[in-house]
N, C-alpha and C positions, 0 to 999 in steps of 0.2 A: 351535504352528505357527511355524516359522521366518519371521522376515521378508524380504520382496522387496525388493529393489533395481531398482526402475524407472527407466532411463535414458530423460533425453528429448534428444534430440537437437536440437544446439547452432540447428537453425534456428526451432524452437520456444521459443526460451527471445529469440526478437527479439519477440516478443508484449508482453514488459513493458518493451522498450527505449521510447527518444522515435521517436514518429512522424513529426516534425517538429522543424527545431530551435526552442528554445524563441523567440526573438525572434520566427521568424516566425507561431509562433501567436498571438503577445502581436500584432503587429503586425495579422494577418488580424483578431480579437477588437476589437481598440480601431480598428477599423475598422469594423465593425459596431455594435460599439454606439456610436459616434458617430451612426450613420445611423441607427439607431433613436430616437434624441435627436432628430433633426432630425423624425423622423414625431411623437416626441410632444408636440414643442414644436409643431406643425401642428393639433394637434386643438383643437376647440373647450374641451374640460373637460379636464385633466389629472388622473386618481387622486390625491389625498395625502392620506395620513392621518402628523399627528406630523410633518409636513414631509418624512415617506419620499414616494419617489413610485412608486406599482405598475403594472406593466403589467400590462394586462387581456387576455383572451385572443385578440385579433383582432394585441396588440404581439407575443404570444409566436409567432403563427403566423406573421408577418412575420417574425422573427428564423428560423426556421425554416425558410425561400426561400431567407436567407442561405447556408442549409448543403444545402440541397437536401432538406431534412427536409419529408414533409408530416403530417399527422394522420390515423387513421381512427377512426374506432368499430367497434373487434370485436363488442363485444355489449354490448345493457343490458338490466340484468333489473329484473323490479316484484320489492322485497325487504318486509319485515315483522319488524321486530324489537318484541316487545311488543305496544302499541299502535300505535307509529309506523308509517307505510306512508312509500313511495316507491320509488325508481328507486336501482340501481347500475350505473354505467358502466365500461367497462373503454376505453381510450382507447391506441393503437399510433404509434408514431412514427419513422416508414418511410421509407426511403434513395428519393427518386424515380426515382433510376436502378436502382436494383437489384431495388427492391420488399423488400430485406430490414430485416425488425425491428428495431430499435435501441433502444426504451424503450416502457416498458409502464407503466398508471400504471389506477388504482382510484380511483373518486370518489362519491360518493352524495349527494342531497337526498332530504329525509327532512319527511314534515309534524307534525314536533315542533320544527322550527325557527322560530324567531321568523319572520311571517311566511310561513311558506310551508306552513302548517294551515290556519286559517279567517280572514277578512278582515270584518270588519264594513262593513257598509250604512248607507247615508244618503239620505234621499229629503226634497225638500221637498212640504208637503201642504196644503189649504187649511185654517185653523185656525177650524174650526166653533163656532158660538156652540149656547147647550143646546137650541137648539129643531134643530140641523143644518144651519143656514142660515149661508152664507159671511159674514163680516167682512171690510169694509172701509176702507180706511184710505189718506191719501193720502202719495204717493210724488212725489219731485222725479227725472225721470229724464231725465238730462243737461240740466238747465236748464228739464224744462216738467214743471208740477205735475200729476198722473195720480192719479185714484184708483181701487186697483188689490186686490186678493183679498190677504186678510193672513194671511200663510204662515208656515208653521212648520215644522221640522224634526225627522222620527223616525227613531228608529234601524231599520232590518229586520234579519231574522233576519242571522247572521254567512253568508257566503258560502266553500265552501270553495276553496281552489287548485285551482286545473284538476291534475290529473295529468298533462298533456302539458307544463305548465311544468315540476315537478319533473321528470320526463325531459330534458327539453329542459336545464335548469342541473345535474343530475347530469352529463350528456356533455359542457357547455361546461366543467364545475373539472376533470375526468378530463383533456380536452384541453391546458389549459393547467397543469395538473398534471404532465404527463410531456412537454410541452417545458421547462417549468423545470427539472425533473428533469437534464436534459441541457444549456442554456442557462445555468444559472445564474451563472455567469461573465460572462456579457457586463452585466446588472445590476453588477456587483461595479466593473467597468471602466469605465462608464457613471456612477460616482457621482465628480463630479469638482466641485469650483470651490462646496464646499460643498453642495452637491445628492446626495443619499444618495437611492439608488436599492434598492427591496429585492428578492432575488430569489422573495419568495414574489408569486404572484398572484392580484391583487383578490380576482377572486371565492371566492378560499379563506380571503381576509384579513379582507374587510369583515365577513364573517358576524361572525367573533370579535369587531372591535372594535366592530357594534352590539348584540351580544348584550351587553359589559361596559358599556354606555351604562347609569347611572342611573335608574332608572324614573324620579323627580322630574324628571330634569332634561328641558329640553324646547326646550335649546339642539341643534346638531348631533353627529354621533356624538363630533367629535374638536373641543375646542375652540380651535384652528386652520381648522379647516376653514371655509371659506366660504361663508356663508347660502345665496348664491342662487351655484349653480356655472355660471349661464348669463350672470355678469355680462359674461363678455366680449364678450358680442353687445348691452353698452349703446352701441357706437360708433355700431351704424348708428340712421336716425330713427324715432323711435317712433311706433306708427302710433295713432291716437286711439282706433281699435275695442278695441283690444288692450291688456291691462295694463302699466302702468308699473314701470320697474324695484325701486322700493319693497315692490308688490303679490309680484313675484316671488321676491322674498326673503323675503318672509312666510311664501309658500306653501311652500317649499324648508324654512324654517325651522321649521313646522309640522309638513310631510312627514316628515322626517329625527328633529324634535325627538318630538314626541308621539304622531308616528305613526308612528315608528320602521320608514318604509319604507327601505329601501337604494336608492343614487340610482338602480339599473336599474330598480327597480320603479317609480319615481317617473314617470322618461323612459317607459317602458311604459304607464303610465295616460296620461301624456301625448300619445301616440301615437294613442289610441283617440280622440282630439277632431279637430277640425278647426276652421282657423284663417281666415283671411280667405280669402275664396273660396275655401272650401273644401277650400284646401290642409293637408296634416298640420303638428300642430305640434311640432316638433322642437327646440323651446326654448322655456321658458315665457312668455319675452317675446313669444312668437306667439299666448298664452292669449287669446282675447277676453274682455272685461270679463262678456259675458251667461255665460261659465262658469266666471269668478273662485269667489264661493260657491259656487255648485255643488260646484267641485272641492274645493274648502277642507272644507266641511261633510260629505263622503263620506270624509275622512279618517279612518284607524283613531284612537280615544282625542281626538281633535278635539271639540270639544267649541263652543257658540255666545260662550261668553265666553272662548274663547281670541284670537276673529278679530275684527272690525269691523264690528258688527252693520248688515246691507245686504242687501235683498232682490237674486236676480239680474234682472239685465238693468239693475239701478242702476250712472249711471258712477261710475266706482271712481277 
């Protein structure tokens, strides 16, 4: 079969010319990601693992306003490979004025991932003498001597992930997956004055670097990384109900170390308490003391000679 000679004609072939000249993209870009710098120098925690610093998917979607870029979820389906189950997302990243496609990106959580299978329980219970009759014992709580039911801690069966969370964190990497996909430059230009910024994002990063975390070890995922990542809320004043910044770093260091939670699942369980009057606690230093143990002892692989042994509602 003889071969064809397809002419394309010379206004087609501007497709691979510059669409711009190069300064002014360098210029538009390092203009952006300075403004992205200035939002994550604003946040209370900043991502860093290895002194890299990630942005997480709420920075990718901001950079993506920049460009008129928004997000959608085409579709996520329940997958099964093997034993493993979960969710796969497909995640679209659409021009707002046009509505047309620009980047496509594939993501999945899966519960054979550390974490995001089954989660062990902790309950505290009253520690029965042989006849089934409580024991008691006394307790100094916040300064006045109480004798009080002498409790003990058992494990309950493991608890599994909700499958609306693995849905939910397959659509969030999908999303921030295919803004990076297309963004990843602005990271690149963003890394200045020593401060290396990476263009992969968190939550496709963390998984990896606490799955290579050491079973032994039962420091934080990265040992750089920062016990307690709420320290920067020790400026304002401590309130007395609520734990000290010492307690916080405990709990963070436990969390992270032996319990090998990632800090969104950490801030999630944290979520589920409430803080002085009732308000949510949105950093640990808003923990109250009556749910220090508590929280500490429901941790996965937590164990009672890891912490400081203290009944709750004792001041901490």
């Amino acid at each position: 079969m003889p071969e064809e000679i397809i002419h394309v004609p010379d206004e087609d072939v501007s497709l691979l010319s510059l669409a711009d000249a190069p300064e002014n993209a360098i210029r538009q870009a390092s203009e952006a990601a300075s403004a992205i710098m200035g939002v994550i120098a604003s946040k209370p925690k900043i991502i860093t693992f290895n002194s890299e610093i990630y942005f997480e998917n709420e920075d990718w979607v901001f950079i993506g306003k920049f460009y008129g870029v928004t997000v959608r979820i085409a579709k996520d389906n329940y997958v099964e490979f093997g034993s493993a189950k979960g969710f796969e997302a497909e995640a679209e990243a659409v021009l707002t004025s046009t509505g047309q496609v620009v980047g496509r990106a594939f993501m999945m959580c899966l519960d054979d991932e550390d974490n995001w299978g089954s989660r062990p329980k902790y309950d505290w219970v009253d520690d029965l003498d042989e006849h089934g009759k409580k024991q008691w014992e006394e307790k100094v709580i916040k300064g006045v001597k109480k004798n009080l039911p002498k409790r003990k801690r058992v494990e309950l069966p493991p608890v599994k992930v909700p499958l609306f969370q693995l849905r939910s964190m397959a659509q969030t990497r999908a999303s921030s997956k295919v803004l990076s996909m297309i963004f990843k430059f602005i990271p690149v230009l963003a890394s200045k004055g020593g401060k290396k910024v990476s263009g992969t994002p968190a939550e496709e990063a963390s998984e990896n670097f606490i799955n290579s975390t050491p079973e032994h070890d039962d420091r934080p995922t990265r040992a750089k990384r920062k016990a307690n990542p709420d320290e920067t809320d020790t400026a304002k004043p401590h309130d007395p109900d609520c734990i000290t910044s010492n307690q916080a770093s405990e709990m963070w260091r436990l969390a992270r170390g032996k319990g090998k939670l990632s800090e969104q699942e950490v801030r999630e369980r944290l979520a589920e308490l409430k803080g002085k009057n009732g308000k949510p606690v949105t950093s640990a230093l808003d923990m109250l003391k009556t749910d220090y143990i508590k929280f500490i002892s429901s941790l996965p692989n937590v164990v009672e000679s890891d912490y400081k042994q203290e009944e709750p509602g004792a001041n901490g």
